[in-house]
Backbone as a chain_set.jsonl record, in Angstrom:
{"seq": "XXXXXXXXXXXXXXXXXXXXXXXXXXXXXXXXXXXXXXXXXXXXXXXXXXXXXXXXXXXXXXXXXXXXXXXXXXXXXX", "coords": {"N": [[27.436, -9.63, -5.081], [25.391, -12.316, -5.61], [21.753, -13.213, -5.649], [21.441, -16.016, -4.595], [23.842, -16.497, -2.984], [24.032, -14.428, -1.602], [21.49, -15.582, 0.421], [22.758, -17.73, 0.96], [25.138, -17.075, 2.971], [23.86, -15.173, 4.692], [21.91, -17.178, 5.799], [23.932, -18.678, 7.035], [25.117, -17.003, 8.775], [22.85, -16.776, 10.549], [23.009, -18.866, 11.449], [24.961, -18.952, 13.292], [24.956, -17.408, 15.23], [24.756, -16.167, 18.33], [22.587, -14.67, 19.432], [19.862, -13.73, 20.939], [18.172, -11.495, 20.365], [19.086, -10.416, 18.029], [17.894, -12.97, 16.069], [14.821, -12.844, 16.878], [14.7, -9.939, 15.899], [15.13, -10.343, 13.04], [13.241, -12.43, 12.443], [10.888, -11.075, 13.176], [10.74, -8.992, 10.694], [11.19, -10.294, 8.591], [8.48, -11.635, 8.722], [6.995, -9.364, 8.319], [7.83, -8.488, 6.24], [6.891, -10.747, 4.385], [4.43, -10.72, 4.64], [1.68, -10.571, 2.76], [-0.893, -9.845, 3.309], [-3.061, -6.728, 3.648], [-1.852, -3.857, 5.787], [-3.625, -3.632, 8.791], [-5.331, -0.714, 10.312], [-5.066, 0.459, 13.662], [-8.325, 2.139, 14.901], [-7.51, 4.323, 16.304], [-5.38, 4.952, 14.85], [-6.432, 5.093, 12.163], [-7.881, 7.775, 12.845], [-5.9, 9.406, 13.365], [-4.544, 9.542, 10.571], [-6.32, 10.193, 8.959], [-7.037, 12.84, 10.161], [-4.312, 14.057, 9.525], [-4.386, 13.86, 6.52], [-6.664, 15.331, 6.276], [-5.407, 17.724, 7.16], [-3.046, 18.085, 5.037], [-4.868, 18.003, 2.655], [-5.711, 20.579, 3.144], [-3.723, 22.155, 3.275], [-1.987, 22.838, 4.579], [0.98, 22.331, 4.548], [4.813, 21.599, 4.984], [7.371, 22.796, 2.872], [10.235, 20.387, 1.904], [12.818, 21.707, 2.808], [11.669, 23.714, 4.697], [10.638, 21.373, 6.612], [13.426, 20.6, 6.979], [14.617, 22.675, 7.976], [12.822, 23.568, 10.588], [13.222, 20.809, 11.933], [16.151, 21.571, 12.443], [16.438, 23.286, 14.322], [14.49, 23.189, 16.142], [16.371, 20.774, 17.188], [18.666, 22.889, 17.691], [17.415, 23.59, 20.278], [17.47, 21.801, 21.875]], "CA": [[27.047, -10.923, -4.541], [23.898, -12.775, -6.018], [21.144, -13.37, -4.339], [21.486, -17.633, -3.985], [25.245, -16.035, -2.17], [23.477, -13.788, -0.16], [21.132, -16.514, 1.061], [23.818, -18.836, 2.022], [25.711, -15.943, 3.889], [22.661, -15.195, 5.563], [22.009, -18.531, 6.48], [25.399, -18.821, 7.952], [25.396, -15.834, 10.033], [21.882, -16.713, 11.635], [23.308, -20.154, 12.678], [26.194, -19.233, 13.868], [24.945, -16.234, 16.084], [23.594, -17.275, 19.349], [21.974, -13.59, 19.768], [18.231, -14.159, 20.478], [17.373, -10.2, 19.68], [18.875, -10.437, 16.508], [16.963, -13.615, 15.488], [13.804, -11.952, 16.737], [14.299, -8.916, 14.719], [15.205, -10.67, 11.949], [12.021, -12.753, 12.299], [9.946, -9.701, 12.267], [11.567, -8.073, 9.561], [10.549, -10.915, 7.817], [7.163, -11.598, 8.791], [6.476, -8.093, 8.095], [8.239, -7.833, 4.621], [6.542, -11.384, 3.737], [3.119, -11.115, 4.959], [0.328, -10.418, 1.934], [-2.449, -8.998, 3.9], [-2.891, -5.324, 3.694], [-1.943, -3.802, 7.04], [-4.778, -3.276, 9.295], [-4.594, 0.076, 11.305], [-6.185, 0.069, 14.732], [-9.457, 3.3, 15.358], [-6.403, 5.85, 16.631], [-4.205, 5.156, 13.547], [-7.629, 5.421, 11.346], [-7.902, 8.74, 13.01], [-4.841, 10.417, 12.736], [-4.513, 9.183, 8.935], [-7.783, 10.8, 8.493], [-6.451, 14.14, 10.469], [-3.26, 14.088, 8.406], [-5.498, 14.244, 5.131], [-7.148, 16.925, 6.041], [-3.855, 19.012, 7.26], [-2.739, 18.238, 3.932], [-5.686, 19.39, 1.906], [-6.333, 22.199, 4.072], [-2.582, 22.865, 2.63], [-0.94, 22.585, 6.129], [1.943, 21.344, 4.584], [5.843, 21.915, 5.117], [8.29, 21.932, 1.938], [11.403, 19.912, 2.415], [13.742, 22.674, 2.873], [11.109, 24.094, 5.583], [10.978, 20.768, 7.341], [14.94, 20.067, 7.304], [14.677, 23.797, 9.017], [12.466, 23.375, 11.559], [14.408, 19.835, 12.424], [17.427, 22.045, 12.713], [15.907, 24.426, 14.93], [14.299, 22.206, 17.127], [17.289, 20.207, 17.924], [19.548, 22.768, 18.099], [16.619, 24.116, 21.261], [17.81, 20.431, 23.228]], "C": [[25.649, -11.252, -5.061], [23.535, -13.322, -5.371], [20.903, -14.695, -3.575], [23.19, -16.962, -2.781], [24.833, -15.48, -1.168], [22.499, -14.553, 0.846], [21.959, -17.303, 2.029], [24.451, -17.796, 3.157], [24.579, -15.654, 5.076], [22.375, -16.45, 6.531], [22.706, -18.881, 7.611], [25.252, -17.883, 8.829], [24.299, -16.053, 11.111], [22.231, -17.719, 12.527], [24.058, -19.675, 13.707], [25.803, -17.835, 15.287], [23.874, -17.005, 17.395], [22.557, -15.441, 20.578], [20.727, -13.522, 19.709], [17.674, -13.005, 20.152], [17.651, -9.814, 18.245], [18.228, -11.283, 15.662], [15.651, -12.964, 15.794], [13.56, -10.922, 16.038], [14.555, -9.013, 13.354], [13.718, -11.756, 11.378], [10.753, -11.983, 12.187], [10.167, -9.151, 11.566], [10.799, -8.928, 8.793], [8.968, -11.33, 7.804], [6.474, -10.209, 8.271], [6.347, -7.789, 6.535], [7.202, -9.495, 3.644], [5.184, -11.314, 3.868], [2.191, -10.427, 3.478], [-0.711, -10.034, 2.085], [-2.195, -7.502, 4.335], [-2.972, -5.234, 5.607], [-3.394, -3.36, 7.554], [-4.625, -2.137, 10.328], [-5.842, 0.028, 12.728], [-7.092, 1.876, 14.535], [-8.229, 4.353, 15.375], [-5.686, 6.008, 15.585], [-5.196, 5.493, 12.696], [-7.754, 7.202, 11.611], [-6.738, 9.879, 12.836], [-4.199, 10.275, 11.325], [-5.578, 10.228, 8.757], [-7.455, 12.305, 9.112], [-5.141, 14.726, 9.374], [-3.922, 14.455, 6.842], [-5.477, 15.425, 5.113], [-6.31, 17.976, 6.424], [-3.294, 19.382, 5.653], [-3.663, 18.644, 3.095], [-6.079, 20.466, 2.371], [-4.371, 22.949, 3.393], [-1.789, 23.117, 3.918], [0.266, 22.125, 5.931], [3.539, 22.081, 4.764], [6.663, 21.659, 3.667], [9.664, 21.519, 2.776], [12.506, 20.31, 3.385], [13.406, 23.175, 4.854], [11.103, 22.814, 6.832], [12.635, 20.89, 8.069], [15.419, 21.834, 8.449], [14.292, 24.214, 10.083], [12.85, 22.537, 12.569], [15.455, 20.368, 13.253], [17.625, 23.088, 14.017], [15.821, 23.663, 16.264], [15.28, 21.454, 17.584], [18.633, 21.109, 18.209], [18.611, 24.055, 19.955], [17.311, 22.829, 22.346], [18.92, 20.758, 23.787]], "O": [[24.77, -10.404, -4.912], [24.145, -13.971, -4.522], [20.417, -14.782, -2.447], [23.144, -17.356, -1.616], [25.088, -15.805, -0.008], [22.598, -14.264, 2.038], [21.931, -17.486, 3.246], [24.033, -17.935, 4.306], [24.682, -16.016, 6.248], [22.606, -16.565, 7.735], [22.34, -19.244, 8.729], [25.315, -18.327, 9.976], [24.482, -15.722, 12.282], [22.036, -17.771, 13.741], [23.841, -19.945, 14.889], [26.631, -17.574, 16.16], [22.931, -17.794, 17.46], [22.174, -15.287, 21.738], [20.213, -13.282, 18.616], [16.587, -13.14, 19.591], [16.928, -9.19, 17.469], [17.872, -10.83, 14.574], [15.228, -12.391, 14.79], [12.458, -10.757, 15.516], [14.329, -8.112, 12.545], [13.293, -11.809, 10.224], [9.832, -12.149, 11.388], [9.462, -8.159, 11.752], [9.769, -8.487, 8.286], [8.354, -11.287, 6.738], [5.325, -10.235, 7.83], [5.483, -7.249, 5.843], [6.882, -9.366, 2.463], [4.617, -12.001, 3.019], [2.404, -9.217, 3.559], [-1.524, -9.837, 1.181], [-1.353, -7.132, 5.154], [-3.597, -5.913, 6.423], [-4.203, -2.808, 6.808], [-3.863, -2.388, 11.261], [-7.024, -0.313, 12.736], [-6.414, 2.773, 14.033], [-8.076, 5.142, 14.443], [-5.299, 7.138, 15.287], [-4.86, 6.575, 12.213], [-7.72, 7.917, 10.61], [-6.807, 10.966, 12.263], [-3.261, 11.027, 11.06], [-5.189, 11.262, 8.214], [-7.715, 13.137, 8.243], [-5.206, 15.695, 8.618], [-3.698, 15.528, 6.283], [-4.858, 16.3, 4.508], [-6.519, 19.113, 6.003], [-3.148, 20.503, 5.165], [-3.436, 19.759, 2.626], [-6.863, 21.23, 1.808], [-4.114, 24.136, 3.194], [-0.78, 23.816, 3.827], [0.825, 21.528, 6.851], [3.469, 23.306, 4.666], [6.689, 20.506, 3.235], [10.095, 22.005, 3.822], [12.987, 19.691, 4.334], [14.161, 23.118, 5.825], [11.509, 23.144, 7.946], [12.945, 21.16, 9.229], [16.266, 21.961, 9.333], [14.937, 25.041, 10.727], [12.934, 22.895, 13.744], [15.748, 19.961, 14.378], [18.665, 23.522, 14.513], [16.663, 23.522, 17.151], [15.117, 21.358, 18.801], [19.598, 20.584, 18.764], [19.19, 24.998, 20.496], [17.585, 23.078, 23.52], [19.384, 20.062, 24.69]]}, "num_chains": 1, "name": "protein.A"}
């Protein structure tokens, strides 16, 4: 389907839906994916970005394998 097709389709499905949480999350979806201004993170997100760093150069890190194993672990503890 090209993307003037997928427009119209789109189009069509938003009219026709009278679901106000799917227009809302389709309005943030888009505001989000269209906006142009770098995100801004608030002091706590600044801080745990800035913790995260240093986990990772301190070499704190998990490979893939090790994540998808700990994951596996942990949920099968629930």
């Amino acid at each position: 389907m090209s993307t003037a097709e997928l427009k119209k389709d789109l189009i069509s499905r938003i009219a026709n839906t009278d679901e106000p949480r799917i227009i809302e999350e389709l309005h943030k979806l888009l505001d989000f994916e269209l906006d142009n201004e770098p995100y801004k993170l608030n002091p706590e997100q600044q801080q745990r970005v800035s913790e995260a760093k240093a986990e990772y150069l301190a070499g704190n890190v998990l490979s893939e394998q090790q994540a998808d194993e700990a994951i596996d672990q942990w949920l099968e503890e629930k």
